[in-house]
VOVOPA-10011 format. One record per residue (C-alpha): residue number from 0; x, y, z; residue in one letter. Coordinates in nm, 3 decimals. Layout:
// residues N
NUM,X,Y,Z,A .
...
This chain:
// residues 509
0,-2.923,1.974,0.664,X .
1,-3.205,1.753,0.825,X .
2,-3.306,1.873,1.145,X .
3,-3.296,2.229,1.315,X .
4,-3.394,2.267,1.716,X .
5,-3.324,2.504,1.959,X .
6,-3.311,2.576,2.299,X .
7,-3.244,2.854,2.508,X .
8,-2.842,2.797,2.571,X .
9,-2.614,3.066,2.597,X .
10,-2.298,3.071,2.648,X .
11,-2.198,3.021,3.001,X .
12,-1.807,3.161,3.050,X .
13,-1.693,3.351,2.782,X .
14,-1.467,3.154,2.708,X .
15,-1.232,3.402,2.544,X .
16,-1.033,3.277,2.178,X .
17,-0.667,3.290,2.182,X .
18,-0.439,3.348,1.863,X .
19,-0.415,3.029,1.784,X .
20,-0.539,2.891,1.451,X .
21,-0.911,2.851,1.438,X .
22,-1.021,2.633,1.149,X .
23,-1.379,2.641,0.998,X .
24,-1.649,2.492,0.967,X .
25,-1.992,2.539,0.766,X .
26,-2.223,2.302,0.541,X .
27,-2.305,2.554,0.401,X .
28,-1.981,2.701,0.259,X .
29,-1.896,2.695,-0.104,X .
30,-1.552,2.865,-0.123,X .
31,-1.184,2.600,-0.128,X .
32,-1.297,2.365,0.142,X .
33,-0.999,2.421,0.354,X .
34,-1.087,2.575,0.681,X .
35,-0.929,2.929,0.653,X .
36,-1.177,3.134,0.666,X .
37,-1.576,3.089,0.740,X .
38,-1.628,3.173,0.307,X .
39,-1.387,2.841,0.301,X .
40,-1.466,2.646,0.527,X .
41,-1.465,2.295,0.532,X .
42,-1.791,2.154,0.466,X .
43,-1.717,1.816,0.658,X .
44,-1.603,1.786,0.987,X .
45,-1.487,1.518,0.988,X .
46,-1.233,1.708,0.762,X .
47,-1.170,1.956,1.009,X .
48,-1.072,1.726,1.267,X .
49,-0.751,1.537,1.032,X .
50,-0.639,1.845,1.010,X .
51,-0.617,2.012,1.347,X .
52,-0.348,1.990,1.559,X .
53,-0.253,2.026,1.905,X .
54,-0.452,2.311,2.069,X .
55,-0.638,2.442,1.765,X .
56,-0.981,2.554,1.825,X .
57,-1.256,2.424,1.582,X .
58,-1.527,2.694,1.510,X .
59,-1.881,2.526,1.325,X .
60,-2.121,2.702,1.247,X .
61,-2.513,2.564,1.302,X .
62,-2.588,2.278,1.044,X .
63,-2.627,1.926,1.049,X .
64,-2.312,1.732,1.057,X .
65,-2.260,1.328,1.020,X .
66,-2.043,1.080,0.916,X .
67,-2.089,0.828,0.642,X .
68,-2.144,0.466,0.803,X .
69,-2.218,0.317,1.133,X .
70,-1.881,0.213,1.175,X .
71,-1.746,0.603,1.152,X .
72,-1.724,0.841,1.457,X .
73,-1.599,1.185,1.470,X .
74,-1.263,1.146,1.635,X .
75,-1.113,1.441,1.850,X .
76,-0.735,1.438,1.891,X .
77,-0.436,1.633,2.008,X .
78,-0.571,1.880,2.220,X .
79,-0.841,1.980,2.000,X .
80,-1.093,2.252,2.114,X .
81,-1.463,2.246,1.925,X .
82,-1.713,2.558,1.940,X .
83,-2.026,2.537,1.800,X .
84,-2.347,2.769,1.767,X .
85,-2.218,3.013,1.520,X .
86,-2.371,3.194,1.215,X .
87,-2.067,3.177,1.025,X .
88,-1.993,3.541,1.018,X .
89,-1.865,3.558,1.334,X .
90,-1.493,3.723,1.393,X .
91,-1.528,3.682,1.788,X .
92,-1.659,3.363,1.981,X .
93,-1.850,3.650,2.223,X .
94,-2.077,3.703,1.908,X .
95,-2.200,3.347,1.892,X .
96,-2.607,3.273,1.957,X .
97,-2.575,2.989,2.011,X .
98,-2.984,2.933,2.059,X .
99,-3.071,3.037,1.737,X .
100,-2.777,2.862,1.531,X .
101,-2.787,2.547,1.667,X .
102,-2.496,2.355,1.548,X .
103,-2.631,1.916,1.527,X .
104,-2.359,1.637,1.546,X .
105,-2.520,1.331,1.504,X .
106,-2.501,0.953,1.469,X .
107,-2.783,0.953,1.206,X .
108,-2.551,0.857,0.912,X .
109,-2.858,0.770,0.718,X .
110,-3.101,1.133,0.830,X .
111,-3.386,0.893,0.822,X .
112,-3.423,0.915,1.240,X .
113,-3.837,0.906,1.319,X .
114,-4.009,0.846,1.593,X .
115,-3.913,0.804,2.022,X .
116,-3.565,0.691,2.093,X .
117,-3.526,0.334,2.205,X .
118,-3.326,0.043,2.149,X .
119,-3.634,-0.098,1.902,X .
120,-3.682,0.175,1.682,X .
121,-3.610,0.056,1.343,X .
122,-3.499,0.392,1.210,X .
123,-3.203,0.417,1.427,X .
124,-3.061,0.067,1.357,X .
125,-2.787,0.143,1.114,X .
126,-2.691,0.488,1.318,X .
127,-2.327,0.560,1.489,X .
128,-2.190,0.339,1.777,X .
129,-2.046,0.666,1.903,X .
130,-2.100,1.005,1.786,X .
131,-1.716,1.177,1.939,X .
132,-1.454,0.925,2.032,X .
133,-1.161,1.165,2.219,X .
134,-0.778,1.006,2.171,X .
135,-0.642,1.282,2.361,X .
136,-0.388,1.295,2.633,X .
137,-0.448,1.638,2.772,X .
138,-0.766,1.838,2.687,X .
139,-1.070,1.773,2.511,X .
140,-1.354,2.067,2.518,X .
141,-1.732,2.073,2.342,X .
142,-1.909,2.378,2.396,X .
143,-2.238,2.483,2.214,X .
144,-2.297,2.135,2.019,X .
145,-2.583,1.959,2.027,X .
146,-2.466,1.601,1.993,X .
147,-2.755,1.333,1.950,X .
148,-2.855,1.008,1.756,X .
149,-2.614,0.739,1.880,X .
150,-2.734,0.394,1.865,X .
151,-2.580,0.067,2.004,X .
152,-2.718,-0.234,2.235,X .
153,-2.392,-0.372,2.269,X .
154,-2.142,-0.092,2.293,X .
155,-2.126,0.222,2.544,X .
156,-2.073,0.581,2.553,X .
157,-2.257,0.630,2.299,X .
158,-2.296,1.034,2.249,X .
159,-1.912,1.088,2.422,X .
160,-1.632,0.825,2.419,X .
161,-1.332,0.913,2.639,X .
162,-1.095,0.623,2.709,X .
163,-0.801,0.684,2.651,X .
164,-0.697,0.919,2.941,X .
165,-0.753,1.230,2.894,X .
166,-0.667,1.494,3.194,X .
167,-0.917,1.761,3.150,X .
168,-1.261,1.741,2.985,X .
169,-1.521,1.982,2.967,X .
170,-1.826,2.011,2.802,X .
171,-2.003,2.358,2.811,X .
172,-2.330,2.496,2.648,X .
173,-2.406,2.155,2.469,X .
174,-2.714,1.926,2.493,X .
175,-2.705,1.540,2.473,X .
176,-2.992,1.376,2.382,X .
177,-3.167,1.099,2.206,X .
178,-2.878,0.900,2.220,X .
179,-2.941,0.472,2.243,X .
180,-2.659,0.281,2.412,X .
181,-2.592,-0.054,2.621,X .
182,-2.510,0.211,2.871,X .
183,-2.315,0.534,2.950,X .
184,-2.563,0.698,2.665,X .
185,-2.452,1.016,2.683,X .
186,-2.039,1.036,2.821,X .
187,-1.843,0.783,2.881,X .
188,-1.523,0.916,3.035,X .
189,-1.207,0.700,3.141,X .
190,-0.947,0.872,3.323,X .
191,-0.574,0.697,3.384,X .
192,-0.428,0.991,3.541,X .
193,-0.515,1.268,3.818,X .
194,-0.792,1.475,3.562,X .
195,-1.084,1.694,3.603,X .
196,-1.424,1.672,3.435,X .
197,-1.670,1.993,3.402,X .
198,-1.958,1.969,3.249,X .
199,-2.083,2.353,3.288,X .
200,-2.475,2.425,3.184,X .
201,-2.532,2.131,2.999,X .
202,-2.921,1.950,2.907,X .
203,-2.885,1.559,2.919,X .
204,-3.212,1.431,2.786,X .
205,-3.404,1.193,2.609,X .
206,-3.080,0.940,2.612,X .
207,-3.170,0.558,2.642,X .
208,-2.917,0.309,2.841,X .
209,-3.085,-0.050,2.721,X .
210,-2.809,-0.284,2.928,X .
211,-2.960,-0.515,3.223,X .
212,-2.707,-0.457,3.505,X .
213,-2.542,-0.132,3.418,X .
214,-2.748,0.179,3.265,X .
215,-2.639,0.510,3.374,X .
216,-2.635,0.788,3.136,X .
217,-2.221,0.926,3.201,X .
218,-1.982,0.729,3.441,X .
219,-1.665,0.917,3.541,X .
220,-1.432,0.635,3.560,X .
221,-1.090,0.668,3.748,X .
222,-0.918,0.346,3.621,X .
223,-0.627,0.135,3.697,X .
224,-0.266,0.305,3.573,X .
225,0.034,0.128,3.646,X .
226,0.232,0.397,3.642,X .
227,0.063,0.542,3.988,X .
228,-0.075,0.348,4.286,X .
229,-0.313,0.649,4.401,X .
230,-0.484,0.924,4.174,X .
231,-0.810,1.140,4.204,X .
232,-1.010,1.297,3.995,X .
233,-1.260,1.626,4.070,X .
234,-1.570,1.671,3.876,X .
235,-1.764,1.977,3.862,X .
236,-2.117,1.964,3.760,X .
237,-2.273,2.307,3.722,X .
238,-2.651,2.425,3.595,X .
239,-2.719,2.099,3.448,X .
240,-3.089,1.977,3.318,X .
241,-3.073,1.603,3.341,X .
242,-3.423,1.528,3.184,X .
243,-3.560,1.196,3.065,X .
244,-3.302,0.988,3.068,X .
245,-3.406,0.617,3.043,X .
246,-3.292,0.283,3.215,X .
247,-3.454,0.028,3.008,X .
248,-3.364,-0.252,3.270,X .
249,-3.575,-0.367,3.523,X .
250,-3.292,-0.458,3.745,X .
251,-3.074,-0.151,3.736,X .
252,-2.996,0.201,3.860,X .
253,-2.844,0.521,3.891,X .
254,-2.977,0.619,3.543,X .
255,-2.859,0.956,3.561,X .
256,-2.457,0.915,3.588,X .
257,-2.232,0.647,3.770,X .
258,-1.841,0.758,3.974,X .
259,-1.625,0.511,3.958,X .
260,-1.312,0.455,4.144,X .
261,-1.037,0.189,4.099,X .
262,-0.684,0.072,4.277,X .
263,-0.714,0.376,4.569,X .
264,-0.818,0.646,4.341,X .
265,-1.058,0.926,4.468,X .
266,-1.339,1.139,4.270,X .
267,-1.429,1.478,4.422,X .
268,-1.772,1.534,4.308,X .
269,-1.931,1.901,4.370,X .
270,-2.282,1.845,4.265,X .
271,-2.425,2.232,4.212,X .
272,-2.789,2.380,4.059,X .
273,-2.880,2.112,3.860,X .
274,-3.204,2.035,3.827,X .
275,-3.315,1.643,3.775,X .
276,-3.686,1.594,3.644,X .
277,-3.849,1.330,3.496,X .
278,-3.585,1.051,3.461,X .
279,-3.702,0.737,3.465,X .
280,-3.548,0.355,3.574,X .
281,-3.799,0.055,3.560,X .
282,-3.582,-0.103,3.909,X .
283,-3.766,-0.110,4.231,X .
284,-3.615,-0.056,4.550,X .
285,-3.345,0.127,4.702,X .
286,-3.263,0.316,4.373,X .
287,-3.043,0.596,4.322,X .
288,-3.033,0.862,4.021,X .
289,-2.645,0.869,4.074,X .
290,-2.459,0.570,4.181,X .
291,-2.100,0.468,4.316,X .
292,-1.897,0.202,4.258,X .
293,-1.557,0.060,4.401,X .
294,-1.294,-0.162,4.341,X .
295,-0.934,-0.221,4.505,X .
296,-0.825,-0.106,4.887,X .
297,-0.840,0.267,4.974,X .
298,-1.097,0.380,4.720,X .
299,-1.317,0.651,4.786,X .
300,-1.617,0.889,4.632,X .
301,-1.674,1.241,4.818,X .
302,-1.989,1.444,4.692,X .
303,-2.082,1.752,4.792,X .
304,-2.474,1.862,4.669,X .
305,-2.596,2.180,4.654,X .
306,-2.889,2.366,4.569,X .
307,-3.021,2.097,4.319,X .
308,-3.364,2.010,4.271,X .
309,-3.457,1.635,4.238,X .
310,-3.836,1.620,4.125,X .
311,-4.051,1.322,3.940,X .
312,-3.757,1.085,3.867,X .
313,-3.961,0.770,3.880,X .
314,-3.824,0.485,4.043,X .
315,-3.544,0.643,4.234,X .
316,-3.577,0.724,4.560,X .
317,-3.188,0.854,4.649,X .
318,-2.940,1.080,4.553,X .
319,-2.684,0.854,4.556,X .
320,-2.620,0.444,4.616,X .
321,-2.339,0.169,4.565,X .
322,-2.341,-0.002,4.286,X .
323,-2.146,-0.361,4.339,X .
324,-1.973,-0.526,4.625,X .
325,-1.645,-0.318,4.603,X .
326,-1.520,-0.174,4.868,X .
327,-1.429,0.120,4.953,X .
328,-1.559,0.514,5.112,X .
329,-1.843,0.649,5.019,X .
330,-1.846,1.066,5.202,X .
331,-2.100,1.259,5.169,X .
332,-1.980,1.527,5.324,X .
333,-2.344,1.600,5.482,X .
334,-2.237,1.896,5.661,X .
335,-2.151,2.035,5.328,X .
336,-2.448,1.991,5.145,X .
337,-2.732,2.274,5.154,X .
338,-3.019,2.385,4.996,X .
339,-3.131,2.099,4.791,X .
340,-3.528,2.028,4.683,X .
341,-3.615,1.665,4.611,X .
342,-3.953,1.467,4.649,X .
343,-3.825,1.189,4.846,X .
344,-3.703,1.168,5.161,X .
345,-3.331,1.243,5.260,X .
346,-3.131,0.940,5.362,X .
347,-2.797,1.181,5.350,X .
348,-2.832,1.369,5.686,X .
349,-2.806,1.684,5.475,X .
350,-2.849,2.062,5.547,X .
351,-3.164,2.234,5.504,X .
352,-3.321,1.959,5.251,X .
353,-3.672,2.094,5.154,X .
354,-3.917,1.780,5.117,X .
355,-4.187,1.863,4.860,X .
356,-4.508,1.694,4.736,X .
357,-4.564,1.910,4.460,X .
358,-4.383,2.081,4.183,X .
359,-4.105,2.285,4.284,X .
360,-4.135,2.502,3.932,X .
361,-4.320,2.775,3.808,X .
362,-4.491,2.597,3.560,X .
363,-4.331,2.278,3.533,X .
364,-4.670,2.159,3.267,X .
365,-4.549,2.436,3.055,X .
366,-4.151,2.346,3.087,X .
367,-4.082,2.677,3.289,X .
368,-3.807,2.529,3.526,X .
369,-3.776,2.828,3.729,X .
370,-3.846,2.791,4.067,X .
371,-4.129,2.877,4.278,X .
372,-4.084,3.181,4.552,X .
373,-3.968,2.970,4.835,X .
374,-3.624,2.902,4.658,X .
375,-3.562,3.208,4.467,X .
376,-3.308,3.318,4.708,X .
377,-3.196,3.095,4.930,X .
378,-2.918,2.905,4.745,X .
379,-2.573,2.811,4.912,X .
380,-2.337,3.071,4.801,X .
381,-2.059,2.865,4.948,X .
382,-1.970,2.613,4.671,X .
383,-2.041,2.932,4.444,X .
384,-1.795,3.169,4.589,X .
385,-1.465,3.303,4.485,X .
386,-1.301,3.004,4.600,X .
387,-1.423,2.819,4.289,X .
388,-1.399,3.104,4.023,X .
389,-1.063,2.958,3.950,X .
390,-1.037,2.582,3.880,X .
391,-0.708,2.436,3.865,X .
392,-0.590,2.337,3.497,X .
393,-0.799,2.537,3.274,X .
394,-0.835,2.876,3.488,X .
395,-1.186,2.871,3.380,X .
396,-1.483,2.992,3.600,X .
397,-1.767,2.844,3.733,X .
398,-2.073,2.988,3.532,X .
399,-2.221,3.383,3.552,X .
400,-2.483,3.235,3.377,X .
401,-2.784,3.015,3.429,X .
402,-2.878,2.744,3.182,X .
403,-3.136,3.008,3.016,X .
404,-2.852,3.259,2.991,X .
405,-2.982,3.499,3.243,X .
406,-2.742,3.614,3.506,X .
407,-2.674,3.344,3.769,X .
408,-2.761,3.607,4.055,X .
409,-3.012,3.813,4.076,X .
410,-3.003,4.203,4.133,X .
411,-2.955,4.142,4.523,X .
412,-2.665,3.838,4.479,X .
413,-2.912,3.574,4.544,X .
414,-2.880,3.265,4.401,X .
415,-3.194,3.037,4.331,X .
416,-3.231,2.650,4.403,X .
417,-3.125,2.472,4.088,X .
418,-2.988,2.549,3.689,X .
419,-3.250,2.842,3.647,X .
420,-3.202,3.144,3.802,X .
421,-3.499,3.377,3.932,X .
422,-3.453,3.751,3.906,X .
423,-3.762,3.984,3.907,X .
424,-3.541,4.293,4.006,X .
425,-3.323,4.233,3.642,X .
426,-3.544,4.371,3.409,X .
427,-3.436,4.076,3.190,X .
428,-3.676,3.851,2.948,X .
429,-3.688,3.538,3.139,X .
430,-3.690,3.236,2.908,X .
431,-3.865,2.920,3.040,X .
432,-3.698,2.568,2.930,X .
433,-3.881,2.520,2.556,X .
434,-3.694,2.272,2.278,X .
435,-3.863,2.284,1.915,X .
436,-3.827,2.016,1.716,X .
437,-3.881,2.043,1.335,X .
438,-3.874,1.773,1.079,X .
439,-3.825,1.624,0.817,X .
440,-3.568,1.894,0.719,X .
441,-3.514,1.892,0.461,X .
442,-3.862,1.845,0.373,X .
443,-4.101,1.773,0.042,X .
444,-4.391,1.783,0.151,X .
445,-4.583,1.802,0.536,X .
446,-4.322,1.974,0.815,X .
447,-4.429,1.903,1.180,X .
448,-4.325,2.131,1.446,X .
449,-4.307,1.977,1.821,X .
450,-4.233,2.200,2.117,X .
451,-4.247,2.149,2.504,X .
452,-4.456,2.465,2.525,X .
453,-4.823,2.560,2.381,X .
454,-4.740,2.756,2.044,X .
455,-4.915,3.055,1.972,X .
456,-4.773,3.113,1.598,X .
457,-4.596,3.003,1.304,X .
458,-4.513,3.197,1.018,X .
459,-4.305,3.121,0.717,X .
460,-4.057,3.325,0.515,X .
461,-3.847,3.267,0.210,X .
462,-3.491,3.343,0.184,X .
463,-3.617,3.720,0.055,X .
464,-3.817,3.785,0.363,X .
465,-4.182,3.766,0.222,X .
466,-4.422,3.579,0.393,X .
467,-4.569,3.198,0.254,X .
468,-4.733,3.086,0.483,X .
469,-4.839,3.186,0.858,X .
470,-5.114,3.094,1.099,X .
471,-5.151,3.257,1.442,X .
472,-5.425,3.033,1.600,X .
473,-5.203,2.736,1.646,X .
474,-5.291,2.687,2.057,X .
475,-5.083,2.319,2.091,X .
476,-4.756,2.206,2.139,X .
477,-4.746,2.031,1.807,X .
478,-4.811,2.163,1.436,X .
479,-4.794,2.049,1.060,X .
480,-4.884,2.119,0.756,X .
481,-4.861,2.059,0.370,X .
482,-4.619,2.252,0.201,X .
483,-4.564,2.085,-0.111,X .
484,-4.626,2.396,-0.307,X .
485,-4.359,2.579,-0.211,X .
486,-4.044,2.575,-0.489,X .
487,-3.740,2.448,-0.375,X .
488,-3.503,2.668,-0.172,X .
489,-3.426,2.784,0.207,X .
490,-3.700,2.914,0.439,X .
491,-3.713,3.029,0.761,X .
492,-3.974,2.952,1.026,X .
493,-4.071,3.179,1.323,X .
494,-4.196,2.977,1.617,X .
495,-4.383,3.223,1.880,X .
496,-4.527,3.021,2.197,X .
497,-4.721,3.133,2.484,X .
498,-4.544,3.403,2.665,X .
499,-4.232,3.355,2.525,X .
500,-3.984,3.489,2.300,X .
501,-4.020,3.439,1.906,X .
502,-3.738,3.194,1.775,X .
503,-3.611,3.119,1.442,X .
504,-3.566,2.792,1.251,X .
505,-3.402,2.745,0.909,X .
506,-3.540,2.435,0.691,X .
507,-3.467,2.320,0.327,X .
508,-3.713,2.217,0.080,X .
């Protein structure tokens, strides 16, 4: 394995196993290789997926999984269903954690990856076009994968390729990042029929869209079908983090995601508690973090936003904005849209839109993305309600739980303004939004520790439990050392920052 991060991602639904077969997964696994059982599991993917079939659910456990060239993808067929964030113990998908077993698809076929993501660093040149390329006609799910390290200038969707027309997509409990593309960087998503898309307590961050005229980090795309002269689609975004996310052109927008619609189709967009921070597009202008785009008679794109928060997203100054000369209907359904925090004034007409000048968070230095006391209660319950606790195709329910797993009310029913929840009544940790990164892993000499948050202490075990190495006066968000004289094995490093909870990582000397 080469790299081990977490992040505080639980699992949002429950989404509850059937009895179908569940093949295995685990790097680490030395039994047959043939997916029965988590002692013999397959060790490669890649494996797993030629030999699923319709509806089987893929369980892999945390690890670092790749393919072999840049001109290999992981490709998801048939229906299949793929769970990550386990231990490989587990006999329930309940049981998974998935913060502390992070489970790493990535496009790094060479596990060389250094430095900032961007379409000129070296390191990533020989990478994966596409990490996940779905040929599916019905389904395709990710939940609890972290799915990174795509690199391309010339071809899209670069950490999710869906174009061949699948109906119902989600992606749950995952985080795409540090993915390099022309554009669509982190889901590219074709629909040819009626389909839904949810994408359910998700972090999109650190992804790279290099194109001049068209960098947006996931389009939903309703294209042409001959079979069917009108067609919508609905997307559901839900506790999202969109964070980072680059447009390396100086004449484009919308960096965050792009809805298209084509030949009289219609997308449905219900935009709810997501919080966008720090994304950045080089354009000037009238430039949106989310942009539309039409083409053929009788198009149209609805949204309805509520309770996001929209802070320090240089360059873009609105929600939304056409992209092209199409034409077509662009709703906003204005009377429909509450509660939403954004540092830039609101062109939509919408309800109860709270201007601010300064940081909506708790300690947005320190990557705590809960919000401040004015919107710690006052979230639209509407697009939240009942209503949507059942959505059509999958029965599945919009999440109980915010992006840092605490419950999505708080003790009164309150809901807070974007994808953290506030609840001083719960008597519940809260965790604040912190991301470790550790590398090289496996290492043979210096290992460097990065984190989003000040940390406090690092200590270092060996695979009996006794202590190598610790120092508890670290006081900075980054950390190395030489540990050359350590004999070759598996340790396990316990990262404790500032006021938060201790966490966990596994590396490989």
């Amino acid at each position: 394995m080469k790299k081990l991060y977490t992040t505080f991602l639980t699992v949002a639904l429950g989404i509850t196993a059937s009895a179908q077969t569940i093949i295995y997964v685990n790097d680490d696994a030395t039994g047959n290789d043939d997916g029965s059982s988590w002692a013999d599991a397959y060790t490669d993917l890649n494996d797993a997926l030629t030999a699923a079939s319709n509806g089987e659910e893929i369980w892999i456990a945390e690890g670092f999984y790749t393919r072999t060239s840049s001109n290999e993808s992981f490709y998801v067929e048939d229906d299949e269903l793929l769970y990550g964030g386990f231990a490989g113990t587990e006999t329930d998908i309940d049981q998974r954690d998935i913060s502390n077993h992070p489970t790493i698809i990535s496009g790094d076929v060479d596990r060389n990856d250094t430095g900032v993501p961007s379409s000129s660093n070296s390191s990533m040149l020989n990478n994966a076009k596409n990490v996940f390329i779905v040929d599916s006609y019905n389904r395709a799910l990710f939940d609890g994968l972290i799915i990174e390290h795509a690199y391309s200038t010339t071809t899209a969707g670069g950490g999710i390729k869906i174009d061949n027309g699948a109906t119902n997509v989600q992606i749950s409990n995952c985080i795409i990042r540090e993915n390099v593309s022309m554009n669509r960087a982190g889901v590219l998503y074709y629909a040819y029929d009626p389909s839904s898309f949810y994408m359910f307590n998700n972090r999109i961050e650190d992804n790279v869209n290099t194109d001049t005229y068209s960098s947006y980090t996931i389009e939903y795309r309703m294209a042409a079908n001959n079979s069917l002269n009108t067609f919508s689609g609905d997307a559901h975004f839900v506790n999202n983090l969109f964070k980072h996310n680059i447009s390396e052109s100086s004449t484009s927008a919308a960096t965050c995601a792009r809805f298209t619609t084509f030949n009289g189709s219609e997308i449905y967009l219900y935009l709810t508690n997501n919080t966008f921070i720090d994304n950045h597009q080089t354009a000037v202008g009238q430039t949106p973090l989310i942009g539309y785009e039409f083409s053929g008679s009788g198009s149209a794109f609805h949204s309805l936003v509520n309770n996001n928060i929209f802070y320090n997203n240089s360059g873009a100054n609105l929600i939304f904005g056409q992209l092209g000369t199409g034409s077509g209907y662009f709703d906003s359904q204005s009377a429909s849209c509450n509660q939403n925090v954004q540092d830039f004034y609101d062109a939509l007409s919408m309800q109860n839109t709270h201007i601010v000048n300064s940081s909506p968070f708790v300690d947005y230095a320190n990557g705590d993305l809960t919000p401040i006391a004015a919107y710690q209660t006052n979230g639209d319950l509407t697009f939240y309600d009942s209503q949507y606790l059942s959505i059509p195709l999958t029965g599945q329910a919009y999440p109980t739980k915010d992006l840092a797993g605490n419950p999505r009310f708080d003790g009164q029913g309150n809901l807070s303004i974007g994808a953290y929840q506030y609840d001083e009544t719960a008597n519940i940790e809260r965790v604040a939004d912190v991301n470790f990164n550790v590398f090289p892993n496996p290492f043979t000499e210096e290992v460097h520790i990065k984190s989003n948050a000040r940390i406090e202490s690092v200590v270092i075990s060996n695979a009996m439990g006794q202590v190598v190495y610790e120092s508890h006066e670290v006081n900075s968000k980054s950390w190395t050392s030489d540990l050359s004289v350590l004999y070759s094995g598996v340790y396990f490093v316990d990262v404790k920052c500032v006021g938060k909870k201790t966490q966990s990582l596994k590396i490989v000397k």
